[in-house]
Rosetta silent file (secondary structure, phi, psi, omega in degrees, C-alpha in Angstrom):
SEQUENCE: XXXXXXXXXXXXXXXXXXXXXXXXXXXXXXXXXXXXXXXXXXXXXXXXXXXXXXXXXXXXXXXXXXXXXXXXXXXXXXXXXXXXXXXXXXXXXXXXXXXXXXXXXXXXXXXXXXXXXXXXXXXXXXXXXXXXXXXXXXXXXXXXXXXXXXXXXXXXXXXXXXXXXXXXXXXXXXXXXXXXXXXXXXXXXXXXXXXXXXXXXXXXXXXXXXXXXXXXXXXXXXXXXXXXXXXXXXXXXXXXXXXXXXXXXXXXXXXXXXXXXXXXXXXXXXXXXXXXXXXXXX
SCORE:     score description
SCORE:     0.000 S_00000001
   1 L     0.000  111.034  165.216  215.111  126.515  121.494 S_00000001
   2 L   -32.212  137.878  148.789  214.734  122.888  120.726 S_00000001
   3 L  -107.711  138.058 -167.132  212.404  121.046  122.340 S_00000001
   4 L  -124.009  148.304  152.674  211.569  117.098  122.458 S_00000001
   5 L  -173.481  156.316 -125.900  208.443  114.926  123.159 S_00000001
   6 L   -82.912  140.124 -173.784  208.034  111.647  125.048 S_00000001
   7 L   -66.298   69.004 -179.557  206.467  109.071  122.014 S_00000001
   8 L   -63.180  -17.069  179.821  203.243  108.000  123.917 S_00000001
   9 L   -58.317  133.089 -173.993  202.029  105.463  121.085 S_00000001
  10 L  -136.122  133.098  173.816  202.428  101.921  122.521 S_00000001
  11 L   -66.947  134.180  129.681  202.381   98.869  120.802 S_00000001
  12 L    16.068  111.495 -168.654  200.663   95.246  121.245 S_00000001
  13 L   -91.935 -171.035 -172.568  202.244   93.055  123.929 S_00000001
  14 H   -90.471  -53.096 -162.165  202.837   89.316  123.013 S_00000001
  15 H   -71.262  -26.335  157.195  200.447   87.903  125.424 S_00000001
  16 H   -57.478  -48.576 -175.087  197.744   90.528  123.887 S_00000001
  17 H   -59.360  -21.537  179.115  198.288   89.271  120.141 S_00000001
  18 H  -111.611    7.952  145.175  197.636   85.394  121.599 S_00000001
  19 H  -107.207    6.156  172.759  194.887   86.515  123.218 S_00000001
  20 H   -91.667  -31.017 -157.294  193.295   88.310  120.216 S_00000001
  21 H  -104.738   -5.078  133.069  194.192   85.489  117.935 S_00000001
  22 H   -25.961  -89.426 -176.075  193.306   82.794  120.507 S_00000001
  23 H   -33.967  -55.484 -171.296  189.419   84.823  120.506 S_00000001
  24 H   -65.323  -41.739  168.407  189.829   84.936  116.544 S_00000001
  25 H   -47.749  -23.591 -152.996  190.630   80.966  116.215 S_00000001
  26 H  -116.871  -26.831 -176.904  187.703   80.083  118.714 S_00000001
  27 H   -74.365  -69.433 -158.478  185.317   82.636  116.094 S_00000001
  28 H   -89.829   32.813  150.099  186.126   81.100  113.291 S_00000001
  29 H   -83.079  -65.865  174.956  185.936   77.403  114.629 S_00000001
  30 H   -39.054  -84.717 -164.782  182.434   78.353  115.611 S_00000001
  31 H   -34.856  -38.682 -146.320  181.483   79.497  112.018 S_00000001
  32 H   -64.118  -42.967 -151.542  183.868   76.965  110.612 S_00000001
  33 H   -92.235  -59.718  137.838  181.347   74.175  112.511 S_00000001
  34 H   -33.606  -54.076  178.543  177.815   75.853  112.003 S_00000001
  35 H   -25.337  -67.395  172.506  179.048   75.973  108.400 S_00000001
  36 H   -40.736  -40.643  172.527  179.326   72.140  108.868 S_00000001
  37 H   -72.129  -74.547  166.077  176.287   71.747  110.615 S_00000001
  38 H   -70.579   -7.760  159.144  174.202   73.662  107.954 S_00000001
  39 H   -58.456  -58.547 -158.409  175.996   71.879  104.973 S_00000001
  40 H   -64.494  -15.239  154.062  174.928   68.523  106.682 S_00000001
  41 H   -64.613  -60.352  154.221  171.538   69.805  106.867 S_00000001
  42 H   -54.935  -20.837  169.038  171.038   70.860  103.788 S_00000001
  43 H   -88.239  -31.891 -177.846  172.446   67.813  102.168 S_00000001
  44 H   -49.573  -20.453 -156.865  169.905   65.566  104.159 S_00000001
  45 H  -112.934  -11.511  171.078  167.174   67.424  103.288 S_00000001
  46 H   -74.138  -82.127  176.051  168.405   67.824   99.630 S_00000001
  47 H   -30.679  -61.622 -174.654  168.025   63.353  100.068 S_00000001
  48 H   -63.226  -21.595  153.418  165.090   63.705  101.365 S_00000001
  49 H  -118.630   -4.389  157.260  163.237   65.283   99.339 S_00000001
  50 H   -56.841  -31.681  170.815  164.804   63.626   96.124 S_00000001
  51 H   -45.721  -76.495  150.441  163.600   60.569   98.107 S_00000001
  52 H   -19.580  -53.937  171.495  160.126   61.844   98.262 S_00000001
  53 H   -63.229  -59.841 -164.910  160.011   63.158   94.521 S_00000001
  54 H   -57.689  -41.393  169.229  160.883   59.706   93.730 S_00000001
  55 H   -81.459  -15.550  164.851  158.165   57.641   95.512 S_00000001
  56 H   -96.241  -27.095  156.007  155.615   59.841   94.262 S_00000001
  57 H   -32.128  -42.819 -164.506  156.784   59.924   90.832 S_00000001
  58 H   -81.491  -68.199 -178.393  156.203   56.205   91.193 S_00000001
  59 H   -33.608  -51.883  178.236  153.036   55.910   93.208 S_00000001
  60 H   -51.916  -62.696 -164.088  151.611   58.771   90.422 S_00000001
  61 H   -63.285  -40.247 -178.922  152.881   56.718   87.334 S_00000001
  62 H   -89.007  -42.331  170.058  151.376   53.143   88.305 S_00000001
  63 H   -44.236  -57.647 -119.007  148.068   54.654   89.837 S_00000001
  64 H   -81.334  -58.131 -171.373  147.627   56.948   86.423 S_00000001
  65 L   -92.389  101.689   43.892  147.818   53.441   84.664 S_00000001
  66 L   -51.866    2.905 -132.457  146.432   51.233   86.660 S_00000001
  67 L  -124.229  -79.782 -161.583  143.383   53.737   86.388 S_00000001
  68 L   -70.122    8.206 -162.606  143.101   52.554   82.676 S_00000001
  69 L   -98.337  164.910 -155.167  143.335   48.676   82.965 S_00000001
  70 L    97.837  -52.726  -96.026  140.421   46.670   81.338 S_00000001
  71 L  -114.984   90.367 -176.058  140.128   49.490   78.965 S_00000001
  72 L    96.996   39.643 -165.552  139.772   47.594   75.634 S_00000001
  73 L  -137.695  146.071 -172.698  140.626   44.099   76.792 S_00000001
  74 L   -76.291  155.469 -179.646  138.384   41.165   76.636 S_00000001
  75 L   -91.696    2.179 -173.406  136.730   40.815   80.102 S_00000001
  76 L  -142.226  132.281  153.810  136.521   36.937   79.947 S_00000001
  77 L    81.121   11.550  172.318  139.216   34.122   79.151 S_00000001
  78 H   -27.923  -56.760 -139.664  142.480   36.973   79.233 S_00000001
  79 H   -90.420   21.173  141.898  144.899   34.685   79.304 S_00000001
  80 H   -66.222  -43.867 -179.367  143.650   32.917   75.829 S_00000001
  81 H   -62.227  -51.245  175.602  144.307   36.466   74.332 S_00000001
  82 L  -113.796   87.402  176.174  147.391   37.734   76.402 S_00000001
  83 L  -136.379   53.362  179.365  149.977   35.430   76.309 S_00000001
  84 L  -100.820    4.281 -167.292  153.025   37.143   75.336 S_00000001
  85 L   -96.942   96.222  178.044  154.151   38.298   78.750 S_00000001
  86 L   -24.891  149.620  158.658  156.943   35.220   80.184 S_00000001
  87 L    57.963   15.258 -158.017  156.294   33.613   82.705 S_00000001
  88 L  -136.515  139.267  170.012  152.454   35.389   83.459 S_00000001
  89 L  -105.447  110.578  173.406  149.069   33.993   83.278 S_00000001
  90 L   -97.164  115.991 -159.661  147.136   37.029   82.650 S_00000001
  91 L   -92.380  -34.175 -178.058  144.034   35.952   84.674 S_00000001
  92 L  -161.366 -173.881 -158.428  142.384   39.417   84.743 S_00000001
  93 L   -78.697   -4.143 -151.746  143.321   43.012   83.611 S_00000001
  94 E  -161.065  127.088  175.692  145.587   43.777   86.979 S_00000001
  95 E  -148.192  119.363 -176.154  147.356   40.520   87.526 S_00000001
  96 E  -116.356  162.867 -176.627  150.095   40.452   90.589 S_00000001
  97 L  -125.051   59.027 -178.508  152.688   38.495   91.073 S_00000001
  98 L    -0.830   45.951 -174.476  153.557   38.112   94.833 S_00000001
  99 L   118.445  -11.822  174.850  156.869   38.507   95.960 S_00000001
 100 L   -61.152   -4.590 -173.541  158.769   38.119   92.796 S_00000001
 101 L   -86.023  167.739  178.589  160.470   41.058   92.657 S_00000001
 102 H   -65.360  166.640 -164.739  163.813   41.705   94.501 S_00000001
 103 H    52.144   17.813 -165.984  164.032   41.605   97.890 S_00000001
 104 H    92.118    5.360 -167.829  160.011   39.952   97.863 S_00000001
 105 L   -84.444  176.951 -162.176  158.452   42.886   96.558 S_00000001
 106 L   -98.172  161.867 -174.371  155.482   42.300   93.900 S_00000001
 107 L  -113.516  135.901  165.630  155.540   42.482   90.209 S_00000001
 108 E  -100.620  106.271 -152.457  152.282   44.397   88.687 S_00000001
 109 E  -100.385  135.381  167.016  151.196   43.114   85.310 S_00000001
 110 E  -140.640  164.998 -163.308  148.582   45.472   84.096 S_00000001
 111 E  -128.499  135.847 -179.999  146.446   45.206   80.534 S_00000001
 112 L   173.215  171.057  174.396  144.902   47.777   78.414 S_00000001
 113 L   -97.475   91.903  140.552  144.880   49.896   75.019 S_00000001
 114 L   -11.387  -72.974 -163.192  147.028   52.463   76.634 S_00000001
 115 L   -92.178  142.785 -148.720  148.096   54.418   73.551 S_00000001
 116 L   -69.402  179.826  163.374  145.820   56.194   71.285 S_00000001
 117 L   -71.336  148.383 -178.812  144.668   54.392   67.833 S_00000001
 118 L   -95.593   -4.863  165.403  146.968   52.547   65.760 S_00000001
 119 E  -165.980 -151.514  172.720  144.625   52.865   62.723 S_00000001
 120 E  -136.291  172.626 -159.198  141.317   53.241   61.386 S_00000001
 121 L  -106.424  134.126  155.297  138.908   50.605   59.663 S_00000001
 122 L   -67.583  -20.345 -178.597  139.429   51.959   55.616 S_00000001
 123 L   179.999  142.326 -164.436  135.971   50.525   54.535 S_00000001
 124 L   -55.227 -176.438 -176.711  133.008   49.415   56.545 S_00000001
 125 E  -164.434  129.060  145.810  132.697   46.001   57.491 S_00000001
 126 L   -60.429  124.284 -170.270  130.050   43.828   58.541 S_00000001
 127 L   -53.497  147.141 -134.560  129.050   41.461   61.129 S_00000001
 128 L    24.362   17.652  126.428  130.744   38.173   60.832 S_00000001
 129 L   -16.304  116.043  175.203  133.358   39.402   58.802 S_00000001
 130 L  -120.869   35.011 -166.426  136.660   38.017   59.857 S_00000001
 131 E  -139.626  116.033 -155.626  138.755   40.293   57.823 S_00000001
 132 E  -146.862  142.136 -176.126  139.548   44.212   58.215 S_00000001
 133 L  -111.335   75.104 -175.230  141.063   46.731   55.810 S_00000001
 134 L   -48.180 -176.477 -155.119  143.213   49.547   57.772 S_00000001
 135 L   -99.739  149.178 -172.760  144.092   52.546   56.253 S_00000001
 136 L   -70.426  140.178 -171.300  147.070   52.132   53.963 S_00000001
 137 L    92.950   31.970 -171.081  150.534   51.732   55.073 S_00000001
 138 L  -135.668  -11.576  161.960  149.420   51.345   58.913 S_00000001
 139 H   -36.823  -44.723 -158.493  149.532   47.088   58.162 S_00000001
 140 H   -84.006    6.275  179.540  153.190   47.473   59.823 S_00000001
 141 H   -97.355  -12.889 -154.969  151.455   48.755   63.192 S_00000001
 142 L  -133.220  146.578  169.157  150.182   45.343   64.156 S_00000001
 143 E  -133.888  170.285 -154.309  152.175   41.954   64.440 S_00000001
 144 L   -87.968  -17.428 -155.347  151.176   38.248   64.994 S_00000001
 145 L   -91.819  -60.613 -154.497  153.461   38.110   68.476 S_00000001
 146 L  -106.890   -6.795 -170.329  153.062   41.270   70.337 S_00000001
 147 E  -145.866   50.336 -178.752  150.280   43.407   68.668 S_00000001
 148 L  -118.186    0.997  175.475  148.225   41.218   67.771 S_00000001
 149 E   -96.591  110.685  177.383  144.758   42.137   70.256 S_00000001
 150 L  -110.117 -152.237  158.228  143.485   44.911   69.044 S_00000001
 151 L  -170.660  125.048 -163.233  139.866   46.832   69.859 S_00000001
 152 E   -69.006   77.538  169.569  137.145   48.395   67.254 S_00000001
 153 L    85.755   -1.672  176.838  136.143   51.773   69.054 S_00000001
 154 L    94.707   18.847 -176.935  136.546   49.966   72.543 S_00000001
 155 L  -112.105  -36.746 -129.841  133.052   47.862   71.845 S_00000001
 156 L  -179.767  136.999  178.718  134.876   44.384   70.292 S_00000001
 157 L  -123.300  160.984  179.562  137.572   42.713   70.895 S_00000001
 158 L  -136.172 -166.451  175.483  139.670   40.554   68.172 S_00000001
 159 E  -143.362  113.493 -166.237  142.692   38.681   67.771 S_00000001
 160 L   -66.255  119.634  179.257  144.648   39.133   64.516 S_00000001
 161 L   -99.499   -7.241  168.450  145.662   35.697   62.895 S_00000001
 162 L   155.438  144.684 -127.282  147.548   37.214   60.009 S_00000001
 163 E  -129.004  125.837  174.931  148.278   40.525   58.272 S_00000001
 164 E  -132.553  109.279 -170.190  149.142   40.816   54.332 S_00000001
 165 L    56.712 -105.635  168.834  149.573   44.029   53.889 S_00000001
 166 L  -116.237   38.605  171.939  146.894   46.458   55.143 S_00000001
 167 E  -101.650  132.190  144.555  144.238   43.035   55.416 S_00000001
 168 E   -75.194   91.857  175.959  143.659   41.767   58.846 S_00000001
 169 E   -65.416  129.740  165.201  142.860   38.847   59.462 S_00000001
 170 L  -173.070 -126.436 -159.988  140.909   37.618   62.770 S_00000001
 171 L  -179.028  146.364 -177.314  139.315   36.016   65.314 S_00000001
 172 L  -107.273  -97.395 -155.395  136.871   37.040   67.940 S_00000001
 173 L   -77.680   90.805  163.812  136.974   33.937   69.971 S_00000001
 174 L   -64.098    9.758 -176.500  140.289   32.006   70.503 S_00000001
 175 L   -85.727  -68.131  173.112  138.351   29.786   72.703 S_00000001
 176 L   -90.613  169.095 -161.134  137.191   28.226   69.369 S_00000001
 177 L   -69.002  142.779 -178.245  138.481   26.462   66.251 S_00000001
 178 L   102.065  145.465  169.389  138.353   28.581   63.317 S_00000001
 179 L   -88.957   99.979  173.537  138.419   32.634   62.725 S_00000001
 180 L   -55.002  122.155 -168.200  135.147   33.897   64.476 S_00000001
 181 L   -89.137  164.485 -174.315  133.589   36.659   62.721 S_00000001
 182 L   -41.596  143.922  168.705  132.656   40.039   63.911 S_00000001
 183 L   -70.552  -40.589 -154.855  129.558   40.293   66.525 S_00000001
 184 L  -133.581  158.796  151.452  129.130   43.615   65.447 S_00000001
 185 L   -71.043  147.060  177.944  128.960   45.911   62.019 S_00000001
 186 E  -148.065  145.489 -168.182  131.251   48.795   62.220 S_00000001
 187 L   -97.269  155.840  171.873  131.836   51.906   59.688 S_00000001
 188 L   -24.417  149.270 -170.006  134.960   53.391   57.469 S_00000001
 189 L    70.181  -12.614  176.025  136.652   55.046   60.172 S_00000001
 190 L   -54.487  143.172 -176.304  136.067   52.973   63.018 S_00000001
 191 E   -97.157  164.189 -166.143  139.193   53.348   65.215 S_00000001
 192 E  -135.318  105.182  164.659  141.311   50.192   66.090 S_00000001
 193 L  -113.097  140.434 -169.475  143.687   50.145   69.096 S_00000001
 194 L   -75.616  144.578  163.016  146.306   47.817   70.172 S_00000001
 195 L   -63.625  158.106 -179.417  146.153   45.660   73.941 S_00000001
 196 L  -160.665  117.208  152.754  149.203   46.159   75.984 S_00000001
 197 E  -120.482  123.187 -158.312  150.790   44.973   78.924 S_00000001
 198 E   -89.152  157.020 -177.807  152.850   47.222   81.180 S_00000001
 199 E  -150.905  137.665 -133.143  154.591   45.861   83.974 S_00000001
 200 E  -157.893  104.706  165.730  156.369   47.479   87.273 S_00000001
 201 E  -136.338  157.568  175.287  158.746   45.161   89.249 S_00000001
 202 E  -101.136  142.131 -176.003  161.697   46.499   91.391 S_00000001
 203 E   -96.855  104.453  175.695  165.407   45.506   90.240 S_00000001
 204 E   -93.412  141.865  148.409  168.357   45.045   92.073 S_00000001
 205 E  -167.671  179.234 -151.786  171.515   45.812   91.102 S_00000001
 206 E   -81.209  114.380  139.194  175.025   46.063   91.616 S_00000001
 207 L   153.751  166.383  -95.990  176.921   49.316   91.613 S_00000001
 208 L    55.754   22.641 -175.823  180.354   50.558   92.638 S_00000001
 209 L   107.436  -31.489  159.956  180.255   47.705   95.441 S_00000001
 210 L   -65.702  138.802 -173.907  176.703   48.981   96.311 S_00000001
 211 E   -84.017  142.169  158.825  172.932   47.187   96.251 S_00000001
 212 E  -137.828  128.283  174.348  171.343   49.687   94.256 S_00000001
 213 E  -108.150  169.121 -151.894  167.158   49.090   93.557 S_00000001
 214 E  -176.282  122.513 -176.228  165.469   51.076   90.973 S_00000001
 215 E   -83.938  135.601 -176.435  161.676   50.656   90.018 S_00000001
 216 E  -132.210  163.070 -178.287  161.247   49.626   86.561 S_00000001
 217 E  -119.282  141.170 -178.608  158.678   49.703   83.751 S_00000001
 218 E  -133.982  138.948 -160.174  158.262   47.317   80.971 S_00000001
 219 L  -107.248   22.247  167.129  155.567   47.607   78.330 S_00000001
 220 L    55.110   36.398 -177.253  156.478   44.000   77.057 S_00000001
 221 L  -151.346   42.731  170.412  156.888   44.861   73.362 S_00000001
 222 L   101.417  -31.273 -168.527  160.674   44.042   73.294 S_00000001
 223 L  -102.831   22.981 -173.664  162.702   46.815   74.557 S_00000001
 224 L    12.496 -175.389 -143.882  162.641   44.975   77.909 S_00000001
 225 L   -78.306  135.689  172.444  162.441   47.174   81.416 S_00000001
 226 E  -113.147  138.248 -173.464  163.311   50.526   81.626 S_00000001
 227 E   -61.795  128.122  179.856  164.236   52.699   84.919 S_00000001
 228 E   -99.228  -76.325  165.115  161.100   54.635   85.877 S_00000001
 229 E  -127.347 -145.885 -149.097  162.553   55.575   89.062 S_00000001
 230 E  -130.136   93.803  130.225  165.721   55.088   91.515 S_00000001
 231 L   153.671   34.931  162.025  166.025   54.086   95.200 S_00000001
 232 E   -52.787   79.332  174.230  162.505   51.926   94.905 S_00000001
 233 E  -104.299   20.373 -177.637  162.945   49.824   97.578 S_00000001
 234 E  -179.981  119.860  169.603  159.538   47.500   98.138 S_00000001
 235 E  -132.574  129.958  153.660  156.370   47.789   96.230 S_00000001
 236 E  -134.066  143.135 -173.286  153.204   45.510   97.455 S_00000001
 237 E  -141.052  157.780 -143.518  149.958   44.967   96.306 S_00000001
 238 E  -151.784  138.162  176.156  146.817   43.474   97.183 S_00000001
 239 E  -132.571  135.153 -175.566  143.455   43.134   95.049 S_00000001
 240 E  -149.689  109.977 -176.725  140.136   42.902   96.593 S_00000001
 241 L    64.092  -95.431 -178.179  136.987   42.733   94.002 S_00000001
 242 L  -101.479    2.754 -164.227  137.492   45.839   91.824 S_00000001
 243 E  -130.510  128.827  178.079  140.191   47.977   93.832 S_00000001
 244 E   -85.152  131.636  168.184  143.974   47.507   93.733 S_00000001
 245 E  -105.060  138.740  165.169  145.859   48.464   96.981 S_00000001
 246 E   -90.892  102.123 -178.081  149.406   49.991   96.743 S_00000001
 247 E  -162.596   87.993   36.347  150.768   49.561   99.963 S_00000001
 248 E  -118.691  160.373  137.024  153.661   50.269  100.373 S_00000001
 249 E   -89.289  102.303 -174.993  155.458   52.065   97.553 S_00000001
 250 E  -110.464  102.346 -172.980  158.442   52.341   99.565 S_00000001
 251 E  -102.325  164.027 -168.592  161.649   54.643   98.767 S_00000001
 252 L  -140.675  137.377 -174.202  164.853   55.049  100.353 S_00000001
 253 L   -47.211  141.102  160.308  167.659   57.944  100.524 S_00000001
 254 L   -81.003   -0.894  176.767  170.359   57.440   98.278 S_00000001
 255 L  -127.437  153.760 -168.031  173.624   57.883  100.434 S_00000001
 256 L  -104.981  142.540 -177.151  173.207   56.959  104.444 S_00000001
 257 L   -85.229  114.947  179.591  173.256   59.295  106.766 S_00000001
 258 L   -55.348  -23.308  170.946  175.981   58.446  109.395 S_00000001
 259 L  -104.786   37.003  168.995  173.840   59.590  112.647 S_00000001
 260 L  -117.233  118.389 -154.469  170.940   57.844  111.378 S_00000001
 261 L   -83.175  -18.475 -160.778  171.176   54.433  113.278 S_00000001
 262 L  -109.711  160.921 -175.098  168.406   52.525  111.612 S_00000001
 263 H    51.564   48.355 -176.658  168.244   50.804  107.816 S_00000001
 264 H    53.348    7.388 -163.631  171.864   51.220  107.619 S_00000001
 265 H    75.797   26.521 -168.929  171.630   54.898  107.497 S_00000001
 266 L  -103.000  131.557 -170.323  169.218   54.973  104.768 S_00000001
 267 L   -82.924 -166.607 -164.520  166.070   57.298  106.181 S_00000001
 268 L  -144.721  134.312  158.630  162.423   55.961  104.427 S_00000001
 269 E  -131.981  154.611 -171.058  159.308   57.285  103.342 S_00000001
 270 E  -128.323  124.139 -172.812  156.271   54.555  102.628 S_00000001
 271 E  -142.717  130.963 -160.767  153.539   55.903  100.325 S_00000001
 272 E  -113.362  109.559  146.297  149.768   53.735  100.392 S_00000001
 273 E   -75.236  115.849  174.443  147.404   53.878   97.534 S_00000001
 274 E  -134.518  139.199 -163.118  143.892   52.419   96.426 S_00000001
 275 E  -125.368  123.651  162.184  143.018   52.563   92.518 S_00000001
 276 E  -118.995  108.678 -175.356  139.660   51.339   91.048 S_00000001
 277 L   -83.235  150.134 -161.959  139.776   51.116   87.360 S_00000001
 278 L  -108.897    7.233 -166.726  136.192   51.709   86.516 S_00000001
 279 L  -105.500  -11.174 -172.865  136.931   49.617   83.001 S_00000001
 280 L   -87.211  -25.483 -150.738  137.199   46.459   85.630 S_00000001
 281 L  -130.942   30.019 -174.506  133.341   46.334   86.372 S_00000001
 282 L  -112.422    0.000    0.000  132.084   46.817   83.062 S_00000001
């Protein structure tokens, strides 16, 4: 005998399906918007600490040398000795330059043998000698313009008046007429290092439409300034007897944060330093 039975499975109404996908639209708006929320976090803090990396990188790199200046440099009369750096009177071994940099920030001239020796003495020498024989094929380390201050184990300093091959020529005292001879005897091997002056000013410049400043270093031996780092925006300095103050090394994010109201929407960090070269009081 046949029999039938009633279908009880029931379907979704209309007004259910727009209120499930109403509920689902309002979920994933929430997500969609924390998503949003935690990108924008994450890129700020992603600025912010490239910001940070960046001002210490700086602060580290001009303390480390600024540490060393004096260190092989005559300690009287610089600026008879060092006067390849434009526009600079080097007065002492840390020489600032007040406001010249963009926006007013200071330029930091600093003096020293930096770099390791550039040769060795080949055969003793005597006191008031004014003539030195490097070791051969190292004449081509020293030049008349830019390399020409050297220093004999870090005890004497001289000033090279002209270089024929691996002979030296030189001068203690550029104060007086004539090539001054050595003060001191020194033996085969004595080492001989070149003076240097590095220099840290901030640059502005233009681009895409954008100010952009970027701390630079220049060691004044031709290759003019190079980017040390990027979003450098005010370095001042202050000298009082033997101790340099940094204050501030000041960096800035590079893209502005639109709910940040102040500095155009560029956030800040300020980083304060004091460096005593112990080569200044010797």
């Amino acid at each position: 005998m046949p029999s039938s039975a009633n279908n009880t499975d029931k379907g979704f109404t209309l007004t259910e399906l727009l209120i499930a996908m109403t509920i689902s639209l309002l979920i994933l708006a929430s997500l969609g918007t924390i998503f949003l929320s935690q990108l924008k976090t994450y890129n700020v803090q992603e600025q912010l600490i490239e910001m940070t990396q960046n001002a210490r990188a700086a602060m580290d790199f001009m303390s480390r040398e600024i540490r060393m200046a004096g260190y092989g440099v005559p300690k009287s009369n610089l600026s008879c000795w060092i006067d390849w750096v434009a526009g600079v009177t080097m007065s002492k071994a840390v020489t600032i330059e007040d406001g010249s940099g963009a926006s007013g920030s200071d330029i930091i001239h600093i003096a020293a043998c930096f770099d390791g020796p550039a040769s060795t003495l080949s055969s003793a020498v005597s006191a008031g000698s004014t003539t030195l024989q490097v070791q051969s094929g190292h004449g081509g380390e020293f030049n008349l313009n830019l390399k020409k201050v050297i220093s004999l184990n870090g005890l004497e300093n001289a000033l090279i008046t002209n270089i024929s091959s691996d002979t030296l020529t030189i001068d203690t005292d550029p104060n007086t007429t004539g090539n001054q001879g050595l003060k001191n005897s020194y033996q085969n091997g004595t080492t001989l290092s070149i003076a240097k002056v590095i220099s840290y000013s901030i640059v502005s410049e233009t681009e895409n439409s954008r100010t952009v400043y970027t701390l630079k270093r220049n060691e004044n031996l031709g290759a003019g300034r190079q980017p040390l780092a990027e979003n450098i925006i005010d370095l001042d300095a202050s000298m009082s007897g033997n101790t340099i103050e940094i204050n501030p090394v000041e960096a800035q994010t590079e893209k502005p944060d639109p709910d940040y109201s102040q500095n155009n929407g560029h956030r800040t960090i300020k980083l304060r330093s004091y460096v005593t070269p112990p080569n200044l009081s010797m």
